[in-house]
Residue frames as a rotation matrix with the C-alpha (Angstrom) as fourth column:
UNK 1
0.875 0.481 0.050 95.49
0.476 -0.840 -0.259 92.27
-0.083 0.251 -0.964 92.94
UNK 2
0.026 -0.937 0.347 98.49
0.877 -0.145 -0.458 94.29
0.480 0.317 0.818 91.55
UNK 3
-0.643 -0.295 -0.707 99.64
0.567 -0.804 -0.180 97.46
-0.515 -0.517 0.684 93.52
UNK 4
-0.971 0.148 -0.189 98.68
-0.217 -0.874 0.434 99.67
-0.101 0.463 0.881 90.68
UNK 5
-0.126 0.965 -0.232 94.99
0.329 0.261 0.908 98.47
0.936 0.038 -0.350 91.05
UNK 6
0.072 0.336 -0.939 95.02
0.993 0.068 0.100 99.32
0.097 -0.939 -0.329 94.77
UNK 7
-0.455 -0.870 -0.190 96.63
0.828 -0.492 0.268 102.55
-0.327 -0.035 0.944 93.87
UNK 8
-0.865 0.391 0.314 94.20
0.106 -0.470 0.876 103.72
0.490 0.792 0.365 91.31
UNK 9
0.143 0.967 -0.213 91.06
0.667 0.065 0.742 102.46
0.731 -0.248 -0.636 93.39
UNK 10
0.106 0.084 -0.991 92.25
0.948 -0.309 0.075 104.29
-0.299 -0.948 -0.112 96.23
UNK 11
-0.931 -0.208 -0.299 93.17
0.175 -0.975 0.135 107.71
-0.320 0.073 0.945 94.17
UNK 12
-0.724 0.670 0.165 89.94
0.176 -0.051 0.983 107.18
0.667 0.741 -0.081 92.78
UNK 13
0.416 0.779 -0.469 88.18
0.846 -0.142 0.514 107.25
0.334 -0.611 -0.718 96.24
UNK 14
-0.640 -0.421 -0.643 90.55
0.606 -0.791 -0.085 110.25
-0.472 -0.444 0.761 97.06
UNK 15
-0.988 0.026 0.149 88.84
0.077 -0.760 0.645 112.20
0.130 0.649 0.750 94.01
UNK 16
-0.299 0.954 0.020 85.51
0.398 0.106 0.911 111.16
0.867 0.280 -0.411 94.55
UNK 17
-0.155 -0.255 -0.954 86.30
0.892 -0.451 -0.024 112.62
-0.425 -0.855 0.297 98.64
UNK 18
-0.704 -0.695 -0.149 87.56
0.625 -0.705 0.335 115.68
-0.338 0.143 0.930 96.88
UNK 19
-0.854 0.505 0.121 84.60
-0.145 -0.455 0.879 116.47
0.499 0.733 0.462 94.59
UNK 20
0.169 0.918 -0.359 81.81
0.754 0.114 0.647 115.40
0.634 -0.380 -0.673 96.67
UNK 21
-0.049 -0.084 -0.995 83.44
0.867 -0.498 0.000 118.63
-0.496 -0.863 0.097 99.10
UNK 22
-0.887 -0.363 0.285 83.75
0.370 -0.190 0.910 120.26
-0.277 0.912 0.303 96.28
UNK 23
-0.513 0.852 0.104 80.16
0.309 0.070 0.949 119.83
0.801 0.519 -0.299 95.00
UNK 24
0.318 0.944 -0.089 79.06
0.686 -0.164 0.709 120.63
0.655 -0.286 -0.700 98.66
UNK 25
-0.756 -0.423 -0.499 80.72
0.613 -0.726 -0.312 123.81
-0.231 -0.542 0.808 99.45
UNK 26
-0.577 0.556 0.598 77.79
-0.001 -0.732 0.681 125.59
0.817 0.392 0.423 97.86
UNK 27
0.511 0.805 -0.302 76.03
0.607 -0.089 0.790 125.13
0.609 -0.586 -0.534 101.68
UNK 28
0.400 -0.114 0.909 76.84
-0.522 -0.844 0.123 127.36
0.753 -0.524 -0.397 104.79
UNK 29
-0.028 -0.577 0.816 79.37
-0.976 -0.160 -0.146 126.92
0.215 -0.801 -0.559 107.91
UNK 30
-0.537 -0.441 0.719 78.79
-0.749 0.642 -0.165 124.16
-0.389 -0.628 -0.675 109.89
UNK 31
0.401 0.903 -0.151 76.50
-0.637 0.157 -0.754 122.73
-0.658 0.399 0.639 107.38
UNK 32
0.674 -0.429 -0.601 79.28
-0.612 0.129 -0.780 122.14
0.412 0.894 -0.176 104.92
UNK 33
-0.398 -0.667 0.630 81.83
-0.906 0.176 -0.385 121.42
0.146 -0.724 -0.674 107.56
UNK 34
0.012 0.290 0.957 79.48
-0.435 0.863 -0.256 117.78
-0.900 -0.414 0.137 108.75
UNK 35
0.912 0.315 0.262 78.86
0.031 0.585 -0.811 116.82
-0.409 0.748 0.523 105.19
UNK 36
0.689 -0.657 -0.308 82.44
-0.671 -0.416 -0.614 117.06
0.276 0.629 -0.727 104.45
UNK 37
-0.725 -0.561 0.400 83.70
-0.689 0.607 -0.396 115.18
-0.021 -0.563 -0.826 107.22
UNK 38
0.470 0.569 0.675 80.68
-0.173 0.809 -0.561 112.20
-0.866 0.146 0.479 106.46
UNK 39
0.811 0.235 -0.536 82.53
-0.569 0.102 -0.816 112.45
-0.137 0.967 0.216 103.08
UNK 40
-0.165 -0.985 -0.049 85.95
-0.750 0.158 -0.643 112.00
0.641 -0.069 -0.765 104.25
UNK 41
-0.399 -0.160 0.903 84.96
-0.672 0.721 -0.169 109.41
-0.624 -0.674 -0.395 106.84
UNK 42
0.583 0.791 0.185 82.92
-0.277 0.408 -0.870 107.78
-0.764 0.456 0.457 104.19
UNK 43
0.670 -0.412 -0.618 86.01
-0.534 0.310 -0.786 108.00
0.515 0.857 -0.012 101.66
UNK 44
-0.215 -0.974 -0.072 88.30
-0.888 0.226 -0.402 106.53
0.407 -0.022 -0.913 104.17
UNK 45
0.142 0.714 0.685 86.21
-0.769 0.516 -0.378 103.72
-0.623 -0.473 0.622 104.81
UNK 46
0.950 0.250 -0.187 86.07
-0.229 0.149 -0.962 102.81
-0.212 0.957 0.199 101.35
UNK 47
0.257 -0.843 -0.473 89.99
-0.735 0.147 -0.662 103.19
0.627 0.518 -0.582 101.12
UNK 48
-0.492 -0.468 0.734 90.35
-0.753 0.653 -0.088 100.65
-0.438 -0.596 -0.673 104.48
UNK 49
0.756 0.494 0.430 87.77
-0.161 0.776 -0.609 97.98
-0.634 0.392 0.666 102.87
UNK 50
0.852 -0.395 -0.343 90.08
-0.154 0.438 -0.886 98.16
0.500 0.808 0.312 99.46
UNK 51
-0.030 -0.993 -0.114 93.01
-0.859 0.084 -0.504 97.88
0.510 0.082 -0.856 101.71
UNK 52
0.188 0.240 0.952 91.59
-0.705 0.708 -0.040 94.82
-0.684 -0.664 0.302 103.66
UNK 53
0.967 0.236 0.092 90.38
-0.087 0.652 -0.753 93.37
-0.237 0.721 0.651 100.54
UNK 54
0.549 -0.667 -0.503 94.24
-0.538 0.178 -0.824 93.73
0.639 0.723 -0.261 99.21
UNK 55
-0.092 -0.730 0.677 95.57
-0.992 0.010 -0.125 92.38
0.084 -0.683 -0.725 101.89
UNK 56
0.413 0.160 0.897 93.67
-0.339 0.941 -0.011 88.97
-0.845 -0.300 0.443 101.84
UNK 57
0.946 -0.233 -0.224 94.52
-0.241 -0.046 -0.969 88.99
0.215 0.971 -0.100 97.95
UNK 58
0.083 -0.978 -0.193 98.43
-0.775 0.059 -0.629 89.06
0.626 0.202 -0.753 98.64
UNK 59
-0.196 -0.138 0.971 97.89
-0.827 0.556 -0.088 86.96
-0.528 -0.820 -0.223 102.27
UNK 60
0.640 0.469 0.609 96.06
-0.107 0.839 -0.534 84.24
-0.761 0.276 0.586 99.83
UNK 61
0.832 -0.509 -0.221 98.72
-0.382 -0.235 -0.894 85.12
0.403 0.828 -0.390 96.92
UNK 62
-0.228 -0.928 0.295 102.02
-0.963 0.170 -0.209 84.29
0.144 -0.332 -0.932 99.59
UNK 63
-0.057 0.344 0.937 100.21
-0.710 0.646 -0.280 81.36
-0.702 -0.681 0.208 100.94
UNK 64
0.996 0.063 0.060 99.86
0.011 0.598 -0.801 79.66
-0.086 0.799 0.595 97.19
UNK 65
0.329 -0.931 -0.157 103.39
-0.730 -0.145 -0.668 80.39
0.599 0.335 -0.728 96.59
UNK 66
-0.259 -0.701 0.665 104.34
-0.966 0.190 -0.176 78.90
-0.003 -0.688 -0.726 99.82
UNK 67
0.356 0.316 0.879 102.64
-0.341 0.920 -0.193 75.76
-0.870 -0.231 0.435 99.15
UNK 68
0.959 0.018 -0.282 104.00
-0.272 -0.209 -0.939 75.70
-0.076 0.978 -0.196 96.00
UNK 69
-0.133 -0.990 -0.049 107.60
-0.743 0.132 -0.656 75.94
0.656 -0.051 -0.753 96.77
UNK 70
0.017 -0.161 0.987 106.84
-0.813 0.573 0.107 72.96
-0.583 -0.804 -0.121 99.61
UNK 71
0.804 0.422 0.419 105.13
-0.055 0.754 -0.654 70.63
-0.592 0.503 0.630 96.89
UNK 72
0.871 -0.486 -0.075 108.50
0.057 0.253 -0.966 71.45
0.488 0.837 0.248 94.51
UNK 73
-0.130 -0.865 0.485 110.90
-0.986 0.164 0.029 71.11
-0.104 -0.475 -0.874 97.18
UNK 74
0.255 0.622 0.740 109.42
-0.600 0.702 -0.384 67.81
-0.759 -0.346 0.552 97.88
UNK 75
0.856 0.517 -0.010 109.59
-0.211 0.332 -0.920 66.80
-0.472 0.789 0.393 94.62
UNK 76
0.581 -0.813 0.022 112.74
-0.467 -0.356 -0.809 67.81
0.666 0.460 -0.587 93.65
UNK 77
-0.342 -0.708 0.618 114.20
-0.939 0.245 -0.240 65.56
0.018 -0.662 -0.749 97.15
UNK 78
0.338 0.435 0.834 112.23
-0.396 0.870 -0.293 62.86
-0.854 -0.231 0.467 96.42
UNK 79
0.939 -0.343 0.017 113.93
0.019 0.004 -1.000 62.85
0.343 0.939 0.010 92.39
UNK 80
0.069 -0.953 0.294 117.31
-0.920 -0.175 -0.352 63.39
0.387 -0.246 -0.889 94.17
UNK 81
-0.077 -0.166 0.983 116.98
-0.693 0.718 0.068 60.42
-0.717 -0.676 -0.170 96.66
UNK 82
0.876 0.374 0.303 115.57
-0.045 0.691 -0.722 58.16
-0.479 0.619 0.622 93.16
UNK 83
0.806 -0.555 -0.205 119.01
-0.425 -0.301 -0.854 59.52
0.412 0.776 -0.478 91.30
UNK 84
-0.018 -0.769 0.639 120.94
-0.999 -0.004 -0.033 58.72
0.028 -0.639 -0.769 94.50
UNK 85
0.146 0.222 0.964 119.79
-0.631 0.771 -0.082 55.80
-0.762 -0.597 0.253 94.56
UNK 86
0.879 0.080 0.471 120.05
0.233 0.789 -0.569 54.18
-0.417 0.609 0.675 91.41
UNK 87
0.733 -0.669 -0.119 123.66
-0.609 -0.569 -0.552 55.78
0.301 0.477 -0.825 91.27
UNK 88
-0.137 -0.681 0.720 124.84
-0.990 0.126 -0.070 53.85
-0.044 -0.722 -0.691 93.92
UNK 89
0.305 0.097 0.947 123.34
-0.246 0.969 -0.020 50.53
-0.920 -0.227 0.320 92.89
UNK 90
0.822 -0.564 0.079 125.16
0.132 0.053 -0.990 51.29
0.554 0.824 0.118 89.10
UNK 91
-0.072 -0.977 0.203 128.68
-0.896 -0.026 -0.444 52.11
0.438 -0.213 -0.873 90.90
UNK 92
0.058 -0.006 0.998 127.73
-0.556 0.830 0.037 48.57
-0.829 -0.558 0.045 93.26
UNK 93
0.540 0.840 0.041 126.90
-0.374 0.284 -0.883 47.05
-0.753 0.462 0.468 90.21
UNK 94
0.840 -0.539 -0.056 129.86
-0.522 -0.776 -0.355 48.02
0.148 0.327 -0.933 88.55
UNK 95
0.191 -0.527 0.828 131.93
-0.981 -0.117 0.152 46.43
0.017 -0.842 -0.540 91.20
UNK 96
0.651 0.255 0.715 130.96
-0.458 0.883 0.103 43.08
-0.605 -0.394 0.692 90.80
């Protein structure tokens, strides 16, 4: 998931916070006051889920990488040792 997806989803629950208080200021005192704060606890809910959710996204995203770079180290010392080797039995070779 790219930043600017986490970015957007979360300004996007900010606005939808913003306007649902908005939309219920038209009640009285402490009326308005609970359904505001169910909205805000309700929008920051919403933003900790999408940050969970990004978090497994990058945690699974580092974790491919890191197997990645293990499998092409690997590779890449196992092609060295084949090069090393067949260098040293041309220079032996060589010799005779």
């Amino acid at each position: 998931m790219k930043p600017s997806t986490i970015i957007s989803f979360l300004t996007g629950a900010f606005v939808g916070v913003v306007a649902t208080a908005i939309y219920l200021s038209t009640d009285k005192g402490e009326e308005t006051r609970v359904k505001i704060k169910n909205s805000l606890n309700d929008g920051m809910d919403a933003a900790k889920r999408g940050y969970e959710s990004a978090k497994r996204v990058v945690k699974d995203f580092a974790e491919d990488v890191e197997d990645k770079i293990h499998t092409e180290s690997s590779d890449i010392r196992r092609r060295a040792r084949r090069a090393s080797d067949a260098a040293k039995a041309a220079v032996e070779e060589s010799l005779k």
